[in-house]
C-alpha positions as CSV (number, residue, x, y, z in Angstrom):
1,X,0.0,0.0,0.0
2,X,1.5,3.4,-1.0
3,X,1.1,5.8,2.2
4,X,-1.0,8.0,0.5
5,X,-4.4,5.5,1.8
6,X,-4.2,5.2,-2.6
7,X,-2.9,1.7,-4.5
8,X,0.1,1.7,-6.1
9,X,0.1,2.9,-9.7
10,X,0.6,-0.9,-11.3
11,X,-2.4,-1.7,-9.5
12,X,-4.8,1.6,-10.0
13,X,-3.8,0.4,-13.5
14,X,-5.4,-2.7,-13.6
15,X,-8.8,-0.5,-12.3
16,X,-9.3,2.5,-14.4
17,X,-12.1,4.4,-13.9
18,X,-11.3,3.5,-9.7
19,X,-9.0,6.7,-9.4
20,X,-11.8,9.0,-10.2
21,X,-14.2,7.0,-7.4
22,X,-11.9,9.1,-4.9
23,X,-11.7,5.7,-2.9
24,X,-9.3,5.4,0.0
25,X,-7.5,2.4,1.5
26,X,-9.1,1.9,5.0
27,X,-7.3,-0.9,5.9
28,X,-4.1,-2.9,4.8
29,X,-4.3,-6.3,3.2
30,X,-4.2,-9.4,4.6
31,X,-4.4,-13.3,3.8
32,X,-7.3,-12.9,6.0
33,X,-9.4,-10.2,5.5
34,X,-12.2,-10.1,2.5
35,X,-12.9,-6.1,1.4
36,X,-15.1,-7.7,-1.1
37,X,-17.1,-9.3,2.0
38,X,-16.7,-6.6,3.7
39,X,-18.2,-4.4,1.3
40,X,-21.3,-6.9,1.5
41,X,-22.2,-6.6,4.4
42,X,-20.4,-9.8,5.8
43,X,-18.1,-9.5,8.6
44,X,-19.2,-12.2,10.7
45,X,-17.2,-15.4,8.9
């Protein structure tokens, strides 16, 4: 994660049109967590 709470560039690559979401890292990645879960509403598995 680039300290700016934004992806590195390689990977805002892969993602295009994210930049102009004005999305922020909230949290750095694990092997465990799921931000796609997360994002559902799932936090409990």
């Amino acid at each position: 994660m680039a300290t700016n709470g934004k992806l590195e560039q390689y990977k805002e690559n892969e993602f295009p049109h994210l930049a102009a979401t004005g999305y922020r890292i909230t949290s750095p990645a694990t092997r465990a967590y799921n931000c796609f879960a997360w994002a559902a509403g799932e936090d409990d598995r």
